[in-house]
N, C-alpha and C positions, 0 to 999 in steps of 0.2 A: 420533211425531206432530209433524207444522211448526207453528212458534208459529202459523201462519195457522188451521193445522185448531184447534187449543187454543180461540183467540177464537173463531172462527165455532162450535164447538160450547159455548162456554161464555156466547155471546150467546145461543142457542137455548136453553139451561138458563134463564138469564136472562128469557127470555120468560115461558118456561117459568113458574117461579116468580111473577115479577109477574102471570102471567095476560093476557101482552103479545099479541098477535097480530100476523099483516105488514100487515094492513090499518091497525094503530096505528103502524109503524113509519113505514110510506108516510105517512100522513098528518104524522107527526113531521118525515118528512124532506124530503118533498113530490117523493117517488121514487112511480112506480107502485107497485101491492103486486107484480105483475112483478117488475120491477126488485131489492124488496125479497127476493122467495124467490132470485133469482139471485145474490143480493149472500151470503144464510142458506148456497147451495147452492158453494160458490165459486168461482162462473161469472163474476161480477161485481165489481169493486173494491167494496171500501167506504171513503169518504173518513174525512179525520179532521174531516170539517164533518160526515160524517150520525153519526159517534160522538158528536161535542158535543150534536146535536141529540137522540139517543137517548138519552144522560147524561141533559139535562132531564126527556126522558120518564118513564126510571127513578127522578126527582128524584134524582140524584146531581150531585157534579163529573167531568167530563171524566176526573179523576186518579183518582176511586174508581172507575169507571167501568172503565179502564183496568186497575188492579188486579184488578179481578174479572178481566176477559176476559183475562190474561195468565199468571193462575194455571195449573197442574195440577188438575183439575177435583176432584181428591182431596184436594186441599190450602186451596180455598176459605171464606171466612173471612165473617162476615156483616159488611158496612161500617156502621160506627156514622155514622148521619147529625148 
């Protein structure tokens, strides 16, 4: 698996778990929800301005943020806020 598929499926875990949908991310990112299932599907870049913005979402930093999405989905670790 490419680190890209890693993040992109370990953003969707991420949803996942917070209860996140694309319609929150869109509004997070101020991306269509379009936009946002292309970005989820990896049709679509995703910047590292709508990861900052999606960090906030999640209430994290950019950095724990990161960490999660760059794990091995078996190896993920729960961030101490």
């Amino acid at each position: 698996m490419s680190e890209r598929e890693t993040i992109l499926r370990n953003l969707r875990g991420e949803m996942a778990r917070r209860g996140k949908t694309n319609k929150d991310l869109a509004k997070a990112t101020g991306r269509s929800p379009g936009n946002v299932s292309n970005q989820l599907n990896g049709s679509a870049e995703i910047t590292i301005t709508d990861l900052d913005q999606i960090a906030d979402l999640f209430d994290l930093s950019l950095y724990q943020l990161l960490l999660l999405l760059l794990q091995p989905i078996d190896s993920i670790k729960q961030v101490k806020q």
